[in-house]
TIDO-992474 format. One record per residue (C-alpha): residue number from 1; residue in one letter; x, z, y. Coordinates in Angstrom, 2 decimals, decimal comma, padded with zeros to 5 digits. Each point is the difference from the previous one (the first is absolute). Layout:
BEGIN
{nr: NUM	rest: A	xx: X	zz: Z	yy: Y}
...
***
This chain:
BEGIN
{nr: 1	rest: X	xx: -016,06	zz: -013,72	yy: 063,00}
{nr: 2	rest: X	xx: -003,67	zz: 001,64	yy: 000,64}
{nr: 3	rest: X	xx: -001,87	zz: 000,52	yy: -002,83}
{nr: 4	rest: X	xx: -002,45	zz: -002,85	yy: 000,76}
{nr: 5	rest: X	xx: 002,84	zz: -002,54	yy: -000,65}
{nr: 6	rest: X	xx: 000,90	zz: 002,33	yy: -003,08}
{nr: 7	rest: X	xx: -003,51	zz: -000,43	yy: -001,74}
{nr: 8	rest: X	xx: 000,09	zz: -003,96	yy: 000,90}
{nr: 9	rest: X	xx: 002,96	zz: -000,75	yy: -001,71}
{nr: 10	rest: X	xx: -000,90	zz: 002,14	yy: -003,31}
{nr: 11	rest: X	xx: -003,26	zz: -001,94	yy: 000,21}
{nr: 12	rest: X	xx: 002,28	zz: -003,15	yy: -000,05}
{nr: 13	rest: X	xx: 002,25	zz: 001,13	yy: -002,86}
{nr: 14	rest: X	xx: -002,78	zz: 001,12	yy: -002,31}
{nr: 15	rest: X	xx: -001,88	zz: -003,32	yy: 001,05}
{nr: 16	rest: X	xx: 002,85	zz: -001,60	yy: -001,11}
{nr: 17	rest: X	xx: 001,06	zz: 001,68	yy: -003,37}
{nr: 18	rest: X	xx: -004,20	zz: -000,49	yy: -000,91}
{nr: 19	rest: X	xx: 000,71	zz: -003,86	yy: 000,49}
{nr: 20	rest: X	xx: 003,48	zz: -000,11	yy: -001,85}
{nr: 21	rest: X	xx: -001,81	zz: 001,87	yy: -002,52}
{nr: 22	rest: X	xx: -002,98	zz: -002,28	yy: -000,47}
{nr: 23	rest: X	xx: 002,12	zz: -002,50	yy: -002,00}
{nr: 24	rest: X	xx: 002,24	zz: 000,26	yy: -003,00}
{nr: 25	rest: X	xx: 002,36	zz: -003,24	yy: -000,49}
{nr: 26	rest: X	xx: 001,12	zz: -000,54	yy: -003,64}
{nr: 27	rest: X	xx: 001,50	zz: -003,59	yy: 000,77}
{nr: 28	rest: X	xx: 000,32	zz: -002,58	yy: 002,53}
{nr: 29	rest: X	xx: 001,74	zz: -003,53	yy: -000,20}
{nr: 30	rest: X	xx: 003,79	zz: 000,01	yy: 001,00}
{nr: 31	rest: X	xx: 001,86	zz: -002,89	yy: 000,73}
{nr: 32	rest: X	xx: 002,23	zz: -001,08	yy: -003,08}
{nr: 33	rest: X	xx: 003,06	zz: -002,16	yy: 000,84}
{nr: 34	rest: X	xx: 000,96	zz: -001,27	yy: -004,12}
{nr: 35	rest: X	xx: -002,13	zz: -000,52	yy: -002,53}
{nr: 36	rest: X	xx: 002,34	zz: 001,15	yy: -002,76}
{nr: 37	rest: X	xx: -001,08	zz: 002,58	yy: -002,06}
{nr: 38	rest: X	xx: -003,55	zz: -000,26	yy: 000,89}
{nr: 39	rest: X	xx: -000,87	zz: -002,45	yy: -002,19}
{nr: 40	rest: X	xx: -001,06	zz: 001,13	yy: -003,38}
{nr: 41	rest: X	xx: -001,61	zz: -002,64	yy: -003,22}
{nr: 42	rest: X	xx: -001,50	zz: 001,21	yy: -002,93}
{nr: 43	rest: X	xx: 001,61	zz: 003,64	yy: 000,84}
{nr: 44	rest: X	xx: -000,75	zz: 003,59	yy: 001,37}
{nr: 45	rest: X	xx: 000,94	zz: -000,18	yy: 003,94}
{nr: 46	rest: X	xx: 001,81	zz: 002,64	yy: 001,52}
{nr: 47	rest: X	xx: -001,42	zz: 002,86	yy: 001,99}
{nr: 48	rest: X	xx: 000,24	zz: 000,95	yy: 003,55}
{nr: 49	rest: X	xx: -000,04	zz: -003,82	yy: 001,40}
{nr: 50	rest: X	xx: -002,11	zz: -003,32	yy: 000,32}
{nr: 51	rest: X	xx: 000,46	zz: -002,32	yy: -002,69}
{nr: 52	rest: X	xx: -001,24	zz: -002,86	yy: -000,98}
{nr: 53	rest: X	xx: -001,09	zz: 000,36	yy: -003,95}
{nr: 54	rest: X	xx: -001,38	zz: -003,09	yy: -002,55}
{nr: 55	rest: X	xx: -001,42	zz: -000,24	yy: -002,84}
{nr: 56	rest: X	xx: 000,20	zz: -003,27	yy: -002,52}
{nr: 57	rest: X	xx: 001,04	zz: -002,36	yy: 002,63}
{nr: 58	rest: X	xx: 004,20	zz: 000,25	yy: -000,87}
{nr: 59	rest: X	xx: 002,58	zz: 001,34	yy: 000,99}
{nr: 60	rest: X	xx: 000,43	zz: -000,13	yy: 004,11}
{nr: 61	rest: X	xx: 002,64	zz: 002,85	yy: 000,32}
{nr: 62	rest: X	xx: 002,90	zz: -001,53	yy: 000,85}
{nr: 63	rest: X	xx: -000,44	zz: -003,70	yy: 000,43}
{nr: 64	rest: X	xx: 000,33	zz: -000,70	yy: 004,00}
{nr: 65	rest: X	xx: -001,71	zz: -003,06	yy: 000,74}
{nr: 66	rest: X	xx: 000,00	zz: -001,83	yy: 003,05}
{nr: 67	rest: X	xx: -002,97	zz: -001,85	yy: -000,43}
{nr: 68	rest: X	xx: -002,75	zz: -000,54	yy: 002,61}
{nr: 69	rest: X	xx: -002,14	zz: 003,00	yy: -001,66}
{nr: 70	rest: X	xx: -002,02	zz: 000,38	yy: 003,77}
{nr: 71	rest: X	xx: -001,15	zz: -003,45	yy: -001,20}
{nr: 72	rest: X	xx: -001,80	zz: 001,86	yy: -002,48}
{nr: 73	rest: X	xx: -000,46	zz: 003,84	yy: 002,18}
{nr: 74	rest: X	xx: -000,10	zz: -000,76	yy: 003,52}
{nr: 75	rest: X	xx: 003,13	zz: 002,43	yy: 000,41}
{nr: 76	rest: X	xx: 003,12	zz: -001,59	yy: 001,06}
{nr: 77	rest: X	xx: 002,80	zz: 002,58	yy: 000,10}
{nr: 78	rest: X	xx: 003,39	zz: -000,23	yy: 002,07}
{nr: 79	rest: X	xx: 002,05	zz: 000,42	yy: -003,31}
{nr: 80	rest: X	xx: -000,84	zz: -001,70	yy: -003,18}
{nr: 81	rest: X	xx: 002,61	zz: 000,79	yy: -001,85}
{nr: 82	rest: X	xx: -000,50	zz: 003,89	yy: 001,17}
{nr: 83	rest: X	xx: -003,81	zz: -000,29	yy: -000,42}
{nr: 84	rest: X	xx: -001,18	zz: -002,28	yy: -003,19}
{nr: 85	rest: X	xx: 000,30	zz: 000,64	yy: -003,61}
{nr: 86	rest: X	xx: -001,28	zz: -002,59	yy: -002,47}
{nr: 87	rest: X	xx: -000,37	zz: -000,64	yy: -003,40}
{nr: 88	rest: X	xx: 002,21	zz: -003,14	yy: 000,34}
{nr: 89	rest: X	xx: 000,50	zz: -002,52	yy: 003,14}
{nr: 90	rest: X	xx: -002,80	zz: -002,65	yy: -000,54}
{nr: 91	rest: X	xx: -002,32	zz: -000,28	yy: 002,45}
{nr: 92	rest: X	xx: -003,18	zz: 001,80	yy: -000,31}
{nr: 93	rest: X	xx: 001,47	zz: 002,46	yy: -002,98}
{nr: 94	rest: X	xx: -000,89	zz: 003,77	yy: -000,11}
{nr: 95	rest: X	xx: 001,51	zz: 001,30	yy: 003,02}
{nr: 96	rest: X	xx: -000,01	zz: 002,83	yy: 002,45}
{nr: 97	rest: X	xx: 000,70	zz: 000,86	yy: 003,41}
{nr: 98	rest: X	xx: 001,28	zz: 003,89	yy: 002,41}
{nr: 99	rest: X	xx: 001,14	zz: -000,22	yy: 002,99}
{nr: 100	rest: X	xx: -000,32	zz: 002,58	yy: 002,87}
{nr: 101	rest: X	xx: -003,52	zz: 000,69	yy: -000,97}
{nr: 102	rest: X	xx: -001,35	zz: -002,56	yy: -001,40}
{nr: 103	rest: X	xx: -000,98	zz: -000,92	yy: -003,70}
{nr: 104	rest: X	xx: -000,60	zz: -003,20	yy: -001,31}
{nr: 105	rest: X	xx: -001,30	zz: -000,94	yy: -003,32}
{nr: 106	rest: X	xx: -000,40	zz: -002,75	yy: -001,82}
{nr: 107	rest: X	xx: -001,29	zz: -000,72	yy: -003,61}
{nr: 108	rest: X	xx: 000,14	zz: -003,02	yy: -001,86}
{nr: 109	rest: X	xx: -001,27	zz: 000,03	yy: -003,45}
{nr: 110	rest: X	xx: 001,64	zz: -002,99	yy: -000,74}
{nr: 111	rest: X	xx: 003,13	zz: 000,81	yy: -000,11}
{nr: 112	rest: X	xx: -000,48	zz: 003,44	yy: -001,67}
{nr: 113	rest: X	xx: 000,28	zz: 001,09	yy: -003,54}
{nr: 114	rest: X	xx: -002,94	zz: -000,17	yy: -002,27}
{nr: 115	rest: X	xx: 000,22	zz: 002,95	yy: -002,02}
{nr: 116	rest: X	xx: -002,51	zz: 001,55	yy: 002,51}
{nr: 117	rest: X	xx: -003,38	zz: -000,97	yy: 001,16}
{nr: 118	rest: X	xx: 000,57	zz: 002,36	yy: 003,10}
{nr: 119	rest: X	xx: 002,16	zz: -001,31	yy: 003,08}
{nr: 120	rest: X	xx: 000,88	zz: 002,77	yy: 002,24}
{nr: 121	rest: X	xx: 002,07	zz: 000,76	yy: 003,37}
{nr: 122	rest: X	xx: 000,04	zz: 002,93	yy: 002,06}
{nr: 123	rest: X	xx: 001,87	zz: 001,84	yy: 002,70}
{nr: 124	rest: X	xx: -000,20	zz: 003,60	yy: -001,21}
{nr: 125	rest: X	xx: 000,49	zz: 003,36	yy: 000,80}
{nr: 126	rest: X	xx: 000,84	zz: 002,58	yy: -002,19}
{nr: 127	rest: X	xx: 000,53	zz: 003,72	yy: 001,56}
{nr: 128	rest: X	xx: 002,78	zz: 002,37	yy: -001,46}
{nr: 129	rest: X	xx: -001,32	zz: 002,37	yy: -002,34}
{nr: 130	rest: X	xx: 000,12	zz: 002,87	yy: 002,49}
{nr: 131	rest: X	xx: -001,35	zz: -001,61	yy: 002,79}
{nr: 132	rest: X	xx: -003,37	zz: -001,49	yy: -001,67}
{nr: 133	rest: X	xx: -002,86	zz: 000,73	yy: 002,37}
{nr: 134	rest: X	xx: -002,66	zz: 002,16	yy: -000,59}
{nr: 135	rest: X	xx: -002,16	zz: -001,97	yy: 002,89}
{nr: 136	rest: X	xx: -003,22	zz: 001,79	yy: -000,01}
{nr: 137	rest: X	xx: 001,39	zz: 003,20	yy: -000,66}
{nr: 138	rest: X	xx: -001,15	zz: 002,23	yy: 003,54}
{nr: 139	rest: X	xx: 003,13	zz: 002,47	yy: -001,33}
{nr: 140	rest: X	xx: 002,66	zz: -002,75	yy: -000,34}
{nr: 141	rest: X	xx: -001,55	zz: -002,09	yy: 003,23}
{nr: 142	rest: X	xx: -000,47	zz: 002,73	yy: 002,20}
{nr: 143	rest: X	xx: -003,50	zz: -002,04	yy: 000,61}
{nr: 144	rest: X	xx: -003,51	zz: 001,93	yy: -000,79}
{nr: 145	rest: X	xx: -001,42	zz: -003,32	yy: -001,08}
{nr: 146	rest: X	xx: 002,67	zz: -002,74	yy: -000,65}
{nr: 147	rest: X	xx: -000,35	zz: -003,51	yy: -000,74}
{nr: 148	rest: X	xx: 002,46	zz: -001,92	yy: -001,87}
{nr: 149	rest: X	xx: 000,45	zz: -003,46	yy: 002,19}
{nr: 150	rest: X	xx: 002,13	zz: -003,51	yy: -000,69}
{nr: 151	rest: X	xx: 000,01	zz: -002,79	yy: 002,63}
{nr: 152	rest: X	xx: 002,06	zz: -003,69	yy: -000,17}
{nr: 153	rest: X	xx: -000,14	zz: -002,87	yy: 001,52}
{nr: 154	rest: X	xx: 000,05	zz: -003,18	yy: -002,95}
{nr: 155	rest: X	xx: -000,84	zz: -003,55	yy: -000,40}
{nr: 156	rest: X	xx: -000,68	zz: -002,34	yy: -002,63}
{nr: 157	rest: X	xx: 000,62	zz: -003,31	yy: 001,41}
{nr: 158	rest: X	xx: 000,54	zz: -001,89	yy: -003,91}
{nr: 159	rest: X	xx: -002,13	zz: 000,53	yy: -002,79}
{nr: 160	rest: X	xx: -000,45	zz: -002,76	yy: -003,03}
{nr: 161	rest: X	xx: -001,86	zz: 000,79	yy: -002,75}
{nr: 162	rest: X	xx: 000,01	zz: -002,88	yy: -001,62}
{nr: 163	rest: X	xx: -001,04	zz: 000,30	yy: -003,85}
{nr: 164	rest: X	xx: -001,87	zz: 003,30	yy: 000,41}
{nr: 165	rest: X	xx: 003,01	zz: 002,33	yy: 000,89}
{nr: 166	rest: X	xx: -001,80	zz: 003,12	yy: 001,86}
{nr: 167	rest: X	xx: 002,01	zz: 000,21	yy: 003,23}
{nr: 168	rest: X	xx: -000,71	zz: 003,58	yy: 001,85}
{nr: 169	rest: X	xx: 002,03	zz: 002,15	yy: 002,23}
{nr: 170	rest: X	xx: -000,58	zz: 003,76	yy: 000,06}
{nr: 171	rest: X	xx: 001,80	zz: 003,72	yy: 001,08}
{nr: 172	rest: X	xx: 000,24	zz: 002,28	yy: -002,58}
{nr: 173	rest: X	xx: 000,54	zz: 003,62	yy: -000,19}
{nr: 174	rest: X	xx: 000,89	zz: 001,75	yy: -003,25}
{nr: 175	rest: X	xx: -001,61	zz: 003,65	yy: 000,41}
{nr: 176	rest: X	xx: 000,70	zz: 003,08	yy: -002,63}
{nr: 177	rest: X	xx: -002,35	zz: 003,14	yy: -000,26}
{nr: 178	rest: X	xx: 002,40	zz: 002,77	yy: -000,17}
{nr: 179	rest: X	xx: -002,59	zz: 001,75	yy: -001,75}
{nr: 180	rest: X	xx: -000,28	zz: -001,97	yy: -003,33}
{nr: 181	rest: X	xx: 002,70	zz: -002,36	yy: 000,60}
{nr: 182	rest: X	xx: -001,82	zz: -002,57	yy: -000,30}
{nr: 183	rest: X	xx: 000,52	zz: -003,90	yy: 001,61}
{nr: 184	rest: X	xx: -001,57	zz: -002,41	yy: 001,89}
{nr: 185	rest: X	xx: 000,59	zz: -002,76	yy: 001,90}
{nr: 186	rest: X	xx: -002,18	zz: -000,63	yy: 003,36}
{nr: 187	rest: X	xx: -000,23	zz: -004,11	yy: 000,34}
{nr: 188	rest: X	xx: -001,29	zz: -001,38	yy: 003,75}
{nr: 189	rest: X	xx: -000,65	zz: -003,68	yy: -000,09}
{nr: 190	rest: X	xx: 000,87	zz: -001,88	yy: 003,21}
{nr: 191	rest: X	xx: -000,21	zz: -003,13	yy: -001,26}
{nr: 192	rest: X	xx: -001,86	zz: -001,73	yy: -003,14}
{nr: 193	rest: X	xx: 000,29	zz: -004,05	yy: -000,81}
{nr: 194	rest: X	xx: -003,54	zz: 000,52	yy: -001,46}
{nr: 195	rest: X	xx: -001,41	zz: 001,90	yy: 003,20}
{nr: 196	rest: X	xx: -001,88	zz: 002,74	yy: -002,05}
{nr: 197	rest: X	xx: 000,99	zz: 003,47	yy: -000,03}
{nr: 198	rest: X	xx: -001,42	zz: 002,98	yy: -001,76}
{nr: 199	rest: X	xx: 000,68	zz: 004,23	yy: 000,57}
{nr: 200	rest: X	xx: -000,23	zz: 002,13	yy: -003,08}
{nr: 201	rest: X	xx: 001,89	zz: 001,48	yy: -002,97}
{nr: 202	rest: X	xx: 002,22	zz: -003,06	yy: -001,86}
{nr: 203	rest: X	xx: 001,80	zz: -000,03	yy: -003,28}
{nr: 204	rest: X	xx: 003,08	zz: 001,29	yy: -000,68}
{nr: 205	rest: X	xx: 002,87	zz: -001,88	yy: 000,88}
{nr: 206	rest: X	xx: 001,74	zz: -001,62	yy: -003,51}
{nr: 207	rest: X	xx: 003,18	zz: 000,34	yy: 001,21}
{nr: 208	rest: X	xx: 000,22	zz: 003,65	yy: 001,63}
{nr: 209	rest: X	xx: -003,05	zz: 001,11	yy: -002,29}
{nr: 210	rest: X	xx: -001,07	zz: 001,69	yy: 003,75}
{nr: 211	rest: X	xx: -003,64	zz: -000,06	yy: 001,15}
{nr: 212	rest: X	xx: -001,00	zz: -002,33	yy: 002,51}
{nr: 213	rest: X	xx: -001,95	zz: 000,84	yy: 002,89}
{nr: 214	rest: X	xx: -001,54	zz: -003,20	yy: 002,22}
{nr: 215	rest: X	xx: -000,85	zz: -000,59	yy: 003,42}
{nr: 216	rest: X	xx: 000,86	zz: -002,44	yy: 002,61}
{nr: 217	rest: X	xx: -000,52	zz: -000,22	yy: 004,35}
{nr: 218	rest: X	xx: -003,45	zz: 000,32	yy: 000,55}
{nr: 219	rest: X	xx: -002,07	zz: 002,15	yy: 003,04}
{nr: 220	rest: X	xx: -002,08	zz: 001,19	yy: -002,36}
{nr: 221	rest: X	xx: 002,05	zz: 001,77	yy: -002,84}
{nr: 222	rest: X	xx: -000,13	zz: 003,07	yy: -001,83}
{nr: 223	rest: X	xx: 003,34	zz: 000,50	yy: -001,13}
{nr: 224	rest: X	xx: 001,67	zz: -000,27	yy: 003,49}
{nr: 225	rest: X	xx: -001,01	zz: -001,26	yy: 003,53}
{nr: 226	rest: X	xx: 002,03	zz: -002,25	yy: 002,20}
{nr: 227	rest: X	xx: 001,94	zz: 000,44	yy: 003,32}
{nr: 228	rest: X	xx: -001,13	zz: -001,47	yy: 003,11}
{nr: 229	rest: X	xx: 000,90	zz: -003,87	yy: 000,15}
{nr: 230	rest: X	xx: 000,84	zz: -000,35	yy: -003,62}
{nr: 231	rest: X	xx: -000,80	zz: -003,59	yy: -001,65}
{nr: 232	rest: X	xx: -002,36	zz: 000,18	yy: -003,01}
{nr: 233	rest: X	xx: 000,56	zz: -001,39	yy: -003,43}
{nr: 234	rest: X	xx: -000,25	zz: -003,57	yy: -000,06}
{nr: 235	rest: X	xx: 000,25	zz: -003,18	yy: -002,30}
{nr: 236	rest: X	xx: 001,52	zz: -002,14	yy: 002,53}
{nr: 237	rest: X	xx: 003,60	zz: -000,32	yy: 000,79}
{nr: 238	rest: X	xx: 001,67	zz: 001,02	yy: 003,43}
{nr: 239	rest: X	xx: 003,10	zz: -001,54	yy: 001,77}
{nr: 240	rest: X	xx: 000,12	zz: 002,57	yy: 002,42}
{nr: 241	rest: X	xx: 000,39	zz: 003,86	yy: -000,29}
{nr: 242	rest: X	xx: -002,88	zz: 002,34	yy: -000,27}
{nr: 243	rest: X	xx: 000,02	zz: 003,66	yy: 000,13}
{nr: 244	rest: X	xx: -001,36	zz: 001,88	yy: -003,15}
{nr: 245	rest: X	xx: -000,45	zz: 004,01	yy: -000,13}
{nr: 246	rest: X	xx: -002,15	zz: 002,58	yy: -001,63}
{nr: 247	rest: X	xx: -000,37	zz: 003,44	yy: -000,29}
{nr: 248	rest: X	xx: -001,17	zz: 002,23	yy: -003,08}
{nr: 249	rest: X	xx: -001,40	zz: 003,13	yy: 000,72}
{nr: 250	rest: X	xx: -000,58	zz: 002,77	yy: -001,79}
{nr: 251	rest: X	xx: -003,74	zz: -000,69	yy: -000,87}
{nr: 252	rest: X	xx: 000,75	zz: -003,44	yy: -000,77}
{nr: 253	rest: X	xx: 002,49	zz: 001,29	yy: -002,56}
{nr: 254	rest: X	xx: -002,18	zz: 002,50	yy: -001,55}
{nr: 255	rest: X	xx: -002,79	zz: -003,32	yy: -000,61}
{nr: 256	rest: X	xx: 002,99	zz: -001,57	yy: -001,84}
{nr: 257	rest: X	xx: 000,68	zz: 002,85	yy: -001,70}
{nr: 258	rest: X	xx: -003,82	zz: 000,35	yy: -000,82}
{nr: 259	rest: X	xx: 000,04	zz: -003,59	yy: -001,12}
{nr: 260	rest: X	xx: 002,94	zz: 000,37	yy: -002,10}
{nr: 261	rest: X	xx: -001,24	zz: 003,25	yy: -002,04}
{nr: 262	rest: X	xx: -003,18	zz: -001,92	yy: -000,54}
{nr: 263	rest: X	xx: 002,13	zz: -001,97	yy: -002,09}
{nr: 264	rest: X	xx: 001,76	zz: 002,88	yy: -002,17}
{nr: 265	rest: X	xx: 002,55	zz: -000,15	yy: 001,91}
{nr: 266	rest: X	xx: 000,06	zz: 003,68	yy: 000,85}
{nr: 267	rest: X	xx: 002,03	zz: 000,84	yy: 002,98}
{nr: 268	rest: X	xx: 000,08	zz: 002,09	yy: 002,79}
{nr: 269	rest: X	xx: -003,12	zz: 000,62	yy: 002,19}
{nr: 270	rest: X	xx: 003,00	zz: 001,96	yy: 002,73}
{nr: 271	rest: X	xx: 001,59	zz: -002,67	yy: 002,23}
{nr: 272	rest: X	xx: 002,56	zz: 002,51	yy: 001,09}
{nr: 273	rest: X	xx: 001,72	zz: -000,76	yy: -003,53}
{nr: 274	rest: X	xx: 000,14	zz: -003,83	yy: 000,60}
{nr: 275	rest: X	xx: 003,49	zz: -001,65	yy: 000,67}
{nr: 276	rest: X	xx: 000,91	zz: -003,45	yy: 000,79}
{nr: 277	rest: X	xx: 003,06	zz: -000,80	yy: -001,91}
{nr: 278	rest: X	xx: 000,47	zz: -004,00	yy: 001,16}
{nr: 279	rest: X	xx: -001,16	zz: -002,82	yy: 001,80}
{nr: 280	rest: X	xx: -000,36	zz: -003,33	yy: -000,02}
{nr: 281	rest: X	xx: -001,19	zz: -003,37	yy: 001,79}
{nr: 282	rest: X	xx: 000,30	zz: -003,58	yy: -001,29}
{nr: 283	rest: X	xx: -001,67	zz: -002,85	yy: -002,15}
{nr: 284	rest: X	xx: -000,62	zz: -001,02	yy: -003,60}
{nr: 285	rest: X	xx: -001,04	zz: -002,66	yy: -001,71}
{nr: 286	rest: X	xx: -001,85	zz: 000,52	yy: -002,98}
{nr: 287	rest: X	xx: 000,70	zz: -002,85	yy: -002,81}
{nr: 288	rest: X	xx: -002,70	zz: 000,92	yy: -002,78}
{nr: 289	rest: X	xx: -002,16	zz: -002,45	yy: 000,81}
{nr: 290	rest: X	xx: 002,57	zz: -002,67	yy: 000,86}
{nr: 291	rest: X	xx: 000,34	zz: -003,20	yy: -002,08}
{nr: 292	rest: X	xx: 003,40	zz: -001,10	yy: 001,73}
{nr: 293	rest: X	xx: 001,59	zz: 003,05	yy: 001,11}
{nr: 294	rest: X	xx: -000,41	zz: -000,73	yy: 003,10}
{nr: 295	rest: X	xx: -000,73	zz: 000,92	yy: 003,70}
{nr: 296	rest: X	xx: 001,89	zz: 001,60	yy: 002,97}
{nr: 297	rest: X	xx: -000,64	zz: 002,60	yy: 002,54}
{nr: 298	rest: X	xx: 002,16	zz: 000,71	yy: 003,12}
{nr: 299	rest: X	xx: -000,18	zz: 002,51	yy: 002,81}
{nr: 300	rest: X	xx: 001,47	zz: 002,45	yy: 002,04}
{nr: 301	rest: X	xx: -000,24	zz: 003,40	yy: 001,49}
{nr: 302	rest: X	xx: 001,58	zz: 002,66	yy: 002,67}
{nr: 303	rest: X	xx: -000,33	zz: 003,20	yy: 002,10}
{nr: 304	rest: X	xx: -000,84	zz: 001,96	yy: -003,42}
{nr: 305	rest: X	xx: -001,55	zz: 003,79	yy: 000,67}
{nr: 306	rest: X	xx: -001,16	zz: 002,69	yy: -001,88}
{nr: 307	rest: X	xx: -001,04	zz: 003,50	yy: 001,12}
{nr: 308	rest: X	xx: -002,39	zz: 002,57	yy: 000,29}
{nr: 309	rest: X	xx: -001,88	zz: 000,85	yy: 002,73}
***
């Protein structure tokens, strides 16, 4: 081999180990064949898997219904006895859906407790403790100037809000600063039944007593700007799937983190100490303006990424 060839192929290799390095994969969807022990109501869900995780709409852990709940999600799985969980087997109950994957979702107020004005289902993430990310770290990257990314594809083909339920489907990140150890949790709005959306500092959540941060999909956003081809937030339902993805980088962190010490917060102005400890994507309906407990939101989501780049 001349040395010509010699120089062309390290060119090649360090091309390639640049491009292998430009991205940093913390999780991508796998298929799931059972549904078992993913499924967690009113609970703490494990770590180191997808789950599904509710709040105040039952108990759907072990119930395996074989009810039409597509009717309701648009997803249709092979399996149903493998792939549905349900708070009991009427039709249009609390119920959720995994196979290969696929998510579906489906809330019904109706047929939840009342004990709580706030309806909630999610497929979550939750990373082992010693694998939480550090995602715009340049040190734990290997990136000078990382940006934290998540992409999906979703739809929302059923949404009632009959009697004033809020109906709204969002992906959530809860985020720690290392530094302070302080909370917060990151909320993007995809959908909204009352098509408004704001960006700012929120309250704190009453149940977590956490900090909420808001956005939603938007071009023109401070707090993170979205991938090519990614739908916006809208108040309109959607029988088909859309794809939805954002990335946060380190300047648009350090404006949340300006926001949030404007508020006393007092955190970190360093996003190198800033980890991601969870995420999560799904709907809620919100009950406190409800006369009849009642309203129901359905939908469904796949191909789930997160990573820097």
């Amino acid at each position: 081999m001349n040395n010509l060839n010699k120089i062309i192929i390290l060119f090649v290799s360090l091309t390639f180990i640049t491009l292998s390095e430009a991205q940093v994969n913390y999780f991508s969807s796998q298929n799931i064949s059972n549904i078992q022990g993913r499924v967690f109501s009113d609970r703490s869900a494990s770590r180191g898997q997808l789950n599904v995780n509710s709040h105040g709409v039952g108990n759907m852990e072990s119930y395996a219904t074989l009810s039409p709940v597509g009717n309701f999600t648009g997803f249709y799985p092979n399996d149903l006895n493998s792939s549905q969980r349900a708070v009991n087997g009427n039709y249009g109950s609390n119920a959720v859906q995994m196979e290969g994957k696929e998510v579906g979702i489906h809330i019904h107020a109706g047929s939840s407790p009342n004990y709580t004005n706030l309806k909630t289902t999610r497929a979550e993430y939750k990373w082992p403790y010693d694998q939480k990310p550090f995602p715009w770290s340049p040190s734990e990257t290997g990136i000078s100037n990382p940006e934290f990314c998540l992409s999906f594809d979703a739809a929302v083909p059923v949404s009632n809000n009959m009697f004033n339920s809020i109906n709204y489907a969002i992906a959530v990140f809860h985020i720690t600063d290392t530094d302070t150890n302080s909370n917060f949790w990151l909320i993007n709005r995809f959908y909204d039944s009352r098509g408004t959306f704001e960006e700012g500092i929120g309250a704190v959540d009453p149940g977590s007593q956490t900090q909420m941060v808001a956005t939603y999909y938007d071009g023109n956003r401070y707090y993170h700007s979205l991938l090519p081809g990614s739908r916006q937030a809208s108040g309109i339902t959607t029988s088909g799937y859309g794809f939805y993805g954002s990335c946060i980088s380190r300047s648009q962190l350090e404006e949340i983190i300006d926001d949030l010490n404007q508020t006393n917060f007092n955190v970190s102005n360093d996003p190198d100490n800033y980890r991601i400890n969870g995420f999560n994507i799904g709907g809620e309906l919100n009950m406190k303006n409800s006369t009849q407990h009642q309203g129901h939101l359905s939908m469904r989501l796949k191909n789930i990424n997160v990573y820097s780049r």
